[in-house]
C-alpha positions as CSV (number, residue, x, y, z in Angstrom):
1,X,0.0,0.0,0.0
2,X,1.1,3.1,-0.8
3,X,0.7,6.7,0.8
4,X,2.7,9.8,1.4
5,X,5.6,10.0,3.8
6,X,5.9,13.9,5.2
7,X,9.5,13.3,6.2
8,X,10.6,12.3,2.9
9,X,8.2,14.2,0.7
10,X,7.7,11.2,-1.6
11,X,4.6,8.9,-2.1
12,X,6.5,5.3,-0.6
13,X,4.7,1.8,0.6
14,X,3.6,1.8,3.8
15,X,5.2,-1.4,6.0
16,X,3.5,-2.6,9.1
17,X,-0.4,-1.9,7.8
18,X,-3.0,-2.3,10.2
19,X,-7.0,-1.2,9.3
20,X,-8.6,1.0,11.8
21,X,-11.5,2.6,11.9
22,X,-11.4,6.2,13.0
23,X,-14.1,7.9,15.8
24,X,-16.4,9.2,13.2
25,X,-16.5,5.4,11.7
26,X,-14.5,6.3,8.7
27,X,-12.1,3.3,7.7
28,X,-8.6,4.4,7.1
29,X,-5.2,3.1,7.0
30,X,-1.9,3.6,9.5
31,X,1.5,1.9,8.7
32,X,5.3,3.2,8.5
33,X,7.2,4.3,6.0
34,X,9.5,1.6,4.4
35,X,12.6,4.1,4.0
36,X,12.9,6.6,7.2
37,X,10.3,4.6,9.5
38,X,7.7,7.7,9.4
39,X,4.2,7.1,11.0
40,X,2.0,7.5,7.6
41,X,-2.1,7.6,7.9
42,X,-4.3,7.4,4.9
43,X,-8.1,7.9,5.3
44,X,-10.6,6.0,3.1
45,X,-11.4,2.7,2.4
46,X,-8.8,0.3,1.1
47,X,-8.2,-3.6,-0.1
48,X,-7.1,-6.0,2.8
């Protein structure tokens, strides 16, 4: 899965994903960037 890392400035996969669901019961997705090891979040629905 891919997203974008803030640190690096660069769209990179996401390692470690894990599907949460946020307060407002919006599905979204939090994982760590495969380079620099970045907290990255992406809201919306996404494959498993």
């Amino acid at each position: 899965m891919d997203g974008y890392c803030v640190k690096c400035r660069a769209s990179r996969s996401m390692q470690g994903v894990e599907q949460v669901t946020l307060k407002n019961g919006r599905p979204a997705t939090r994982g760590t960037c495969e380079k620099c090891g970045t907290k990255m979040f992406k809201i919306g629905a996404t494959a498993k």
